[in-house]
N, C-alpha and C positions, 0 to 999 in steps of 0.2 A: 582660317587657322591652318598652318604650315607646319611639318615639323623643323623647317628654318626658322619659323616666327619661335617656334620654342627654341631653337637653340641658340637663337641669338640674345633670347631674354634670360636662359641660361647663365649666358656668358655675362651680361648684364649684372645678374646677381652676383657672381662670384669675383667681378672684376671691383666691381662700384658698389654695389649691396644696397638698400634703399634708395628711391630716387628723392629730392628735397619736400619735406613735409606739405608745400603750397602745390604740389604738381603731384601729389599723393590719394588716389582715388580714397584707398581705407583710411586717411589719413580725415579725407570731408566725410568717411560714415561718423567719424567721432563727435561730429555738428549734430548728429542728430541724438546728442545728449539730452536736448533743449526741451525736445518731444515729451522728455519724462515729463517736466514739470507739470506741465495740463494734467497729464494722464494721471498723475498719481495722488491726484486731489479727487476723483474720479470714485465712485462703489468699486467693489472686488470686479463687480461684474461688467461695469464699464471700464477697467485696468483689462480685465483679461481680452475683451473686445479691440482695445486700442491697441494693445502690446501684438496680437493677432496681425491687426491692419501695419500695423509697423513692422513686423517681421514676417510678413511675406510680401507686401509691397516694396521696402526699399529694394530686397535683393530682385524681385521684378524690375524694377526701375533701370536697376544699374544692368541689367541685360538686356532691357531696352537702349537706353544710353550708347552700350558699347557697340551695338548692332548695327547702330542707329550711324553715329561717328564713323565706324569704319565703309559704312557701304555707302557715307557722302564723299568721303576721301576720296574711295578708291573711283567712284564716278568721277570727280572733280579734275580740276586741269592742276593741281597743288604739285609741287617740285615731289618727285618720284618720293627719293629719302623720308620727307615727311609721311606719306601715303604710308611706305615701307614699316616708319618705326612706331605709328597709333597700335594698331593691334600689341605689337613687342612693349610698348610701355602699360599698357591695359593688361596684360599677361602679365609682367613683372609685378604689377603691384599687387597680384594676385597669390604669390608664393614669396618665400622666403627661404633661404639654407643658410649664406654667410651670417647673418645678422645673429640666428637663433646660435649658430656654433659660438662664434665670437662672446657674444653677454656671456653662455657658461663659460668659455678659457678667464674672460675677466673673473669671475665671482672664484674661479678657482687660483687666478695670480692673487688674489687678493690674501685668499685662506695659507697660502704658502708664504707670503710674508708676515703672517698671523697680525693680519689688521682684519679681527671678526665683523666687527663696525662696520666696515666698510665694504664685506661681502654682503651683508645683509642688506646695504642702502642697497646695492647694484644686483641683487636677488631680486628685487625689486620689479626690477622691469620682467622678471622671468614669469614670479606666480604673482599670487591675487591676495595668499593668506599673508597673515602677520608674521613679518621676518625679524621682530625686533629683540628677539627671546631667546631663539632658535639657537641653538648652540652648534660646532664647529661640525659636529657629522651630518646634523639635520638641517644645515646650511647646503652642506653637499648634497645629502639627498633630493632635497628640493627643485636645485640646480640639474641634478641628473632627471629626477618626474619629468620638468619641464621639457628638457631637451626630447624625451622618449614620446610626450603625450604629442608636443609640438612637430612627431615626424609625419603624425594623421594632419593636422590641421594646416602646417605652414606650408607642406610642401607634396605629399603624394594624394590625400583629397583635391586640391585643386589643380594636379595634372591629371589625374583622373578623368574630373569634369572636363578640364579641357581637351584629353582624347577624345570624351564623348560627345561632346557640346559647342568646342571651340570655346574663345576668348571669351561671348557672354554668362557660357556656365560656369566657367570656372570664375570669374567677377561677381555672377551672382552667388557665387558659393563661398568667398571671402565676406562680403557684407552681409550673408547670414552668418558668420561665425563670429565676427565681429559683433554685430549685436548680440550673442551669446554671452561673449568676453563680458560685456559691457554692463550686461543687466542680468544674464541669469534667470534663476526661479526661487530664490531665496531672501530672507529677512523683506526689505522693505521692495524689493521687486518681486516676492514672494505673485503675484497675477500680474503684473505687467511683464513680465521677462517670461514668463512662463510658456508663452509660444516659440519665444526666441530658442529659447534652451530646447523644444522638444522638437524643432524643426533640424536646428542643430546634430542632436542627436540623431535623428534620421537621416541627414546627408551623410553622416560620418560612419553609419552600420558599418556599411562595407569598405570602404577605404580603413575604420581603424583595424582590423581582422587582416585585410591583406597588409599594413604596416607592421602589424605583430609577425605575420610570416617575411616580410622582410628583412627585419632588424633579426631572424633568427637566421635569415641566410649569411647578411651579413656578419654575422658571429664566427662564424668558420668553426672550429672545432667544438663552440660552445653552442653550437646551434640546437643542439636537443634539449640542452640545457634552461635556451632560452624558451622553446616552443614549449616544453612541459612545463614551466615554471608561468606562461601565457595562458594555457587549458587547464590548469589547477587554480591560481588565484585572480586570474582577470575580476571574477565577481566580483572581489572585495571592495574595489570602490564604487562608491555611491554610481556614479557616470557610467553608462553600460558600454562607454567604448574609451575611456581612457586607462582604463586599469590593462588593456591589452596590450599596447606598447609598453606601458610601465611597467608590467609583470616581467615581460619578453626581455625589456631591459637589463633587471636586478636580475635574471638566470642567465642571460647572453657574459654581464660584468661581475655576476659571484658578489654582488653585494647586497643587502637591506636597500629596501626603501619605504619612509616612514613618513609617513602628514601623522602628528600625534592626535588622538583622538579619535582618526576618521578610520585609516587602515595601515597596516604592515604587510610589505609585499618582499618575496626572496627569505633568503635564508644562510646568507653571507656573510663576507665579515663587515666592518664600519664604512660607509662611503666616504673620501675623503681624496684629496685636491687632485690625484693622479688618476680616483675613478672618476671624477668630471671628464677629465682629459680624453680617458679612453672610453667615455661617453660620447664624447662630440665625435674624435675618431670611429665610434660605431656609427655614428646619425651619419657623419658626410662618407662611410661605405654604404648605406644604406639608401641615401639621395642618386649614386652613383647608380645603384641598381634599379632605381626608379627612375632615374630618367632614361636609361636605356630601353627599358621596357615601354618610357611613353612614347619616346620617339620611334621606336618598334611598333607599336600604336598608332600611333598617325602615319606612319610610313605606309601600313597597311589599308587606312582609312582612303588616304591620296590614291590611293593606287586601286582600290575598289572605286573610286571618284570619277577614276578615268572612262 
């Protein structure tokens, strides 16, 4: 792990954005949908054992995998390029910034042409809750959670690990978030996801906390704004590390953000198609500031290597 190998998967991202679905590592964690079905025929107490083995096994696996690949490559007589771009595509599939910005600007072209409908199918891909009700502010809110919760998980968690770990930790640190995604701790995954979620949450203590003081640096003049409105209501959502970026959010953009029922974060005015916007424009100054700092990171790691 280079801080070339990052910047050229960097570049990767912002150029290209996803690689295609069949050459997609997180893309085969979704295979292991399949898993459910055994498990969840299974006592509480046989779910909670499975869901365990599945959520710290795969992301083991996929660190062995990537480990495993790169240091046969780089043994191997294989055309230099190829050696070069294993790790760069193993990284790549491990973070995200174009993709997460782009779906919000869509769900917000969408809300400015007031086709609500249609924001809500293409919210869709953002969150997990029922977007089919939600009406035109809490379409935007949703859209804005997302992008804020998504700055811990898509993209400064997993260069994190990979400062500290290289390519496998940072891969293992995507397929345990993914199975998070995926199953959770709640209704019928209420014991089989229940490892998933709380492993989860323990990779992300500290990445979501230093994303919260990111997105506050990022704010420029609204940076206190953000950071108090982060140390005042982070608690309120259930997730003890998504409510930080979210908070940080609605005090960095002066707006509400609202999952009805669950929590009300900030004390703004309506979110709505221009705060997506200067949403996403916060999230890609705040990737800007994380990747300097990783590549600051690994520049220092290479250089203590020496």
């Amino acid at each position: 792990m280079t801080v070339g190998t990052f910047a050229v998967a960097l570049g990767w991202d912002l150029a290209c954005g996803e690689p295609p679905a069949v050459l997609h590592p997180t893309v085969w964690v979704g295979r292991a949908a399949a898993l459910e079905r055994p498990a969840l025929r299974l006592p509480p107490i046989g779910q909670l054992v499975a869901g365990a083995a599945v959520g710290l096994g795969l992301p083991a696996l996929a660190a062995v995998f990537s480990r495993a690949l790169t240091r046969r490559l780089s043994r191997s007589r294989r055309p230099a390029l190829l050696r070069a771009l294993a790790p760069v595509w193993l990284l790549k599939s491990a973070f995200s910034v174009r993709m997460l910005v782009r779906e919000a600007e869509l769900v917000a072209d969408c809300l400015d042409r007031g086709e609500l409908d249609a924001a809500r199918w293409r919210l869709r891909s953002l969150v997990s809750r029922e977007t089919g009700r939600l009406d035109r502010a809490h379409v935007a809110s949703a859209a804005i959670e997302s992008l804020a919760e998504n700055v811990t998980d898509s993209f400064v968690a997993p260069w994190c690990y990979a400062a500290a770990g290289g390519v496998p930790a940072a891969l293992a640190y995507r397929v345990a978030n993914t199975l998070d995604s995926m199953w959770g701790y709640h209704g019928r995954y209420e014991h089989f996801g229940k490892a998933a979620a709380r492993i989860d949450d323990a990779l992300n203590f500290l990445p979501a906390r230093l994303s919260a003081a990111l997105i506050a640096l990022a704010a420029g003049r609204r940076a206190r704004d953000a950071w108090t409105t982060a140390r005042r209501e982070h608690a309120r959502t259930e997730s003890p590390n998504a409510g930080w970026t979210m908070a940080a959010a609605a005090g960095a953009l002066g707006v509400w953000l609202e999952k009805p029922g669950a929590y009300r974060l900030g004390r703004g005015a309506d979110p709505d198609p221009e705060a997506i916007r200067r949403a996403a424009r916060l999230v890609t100054r705040t990737a800007v500031i994380a990747a300097l700092l990783t590549a600051a990171a690994m520049t220092a790691r290479e250089r203590r290597g020496r």
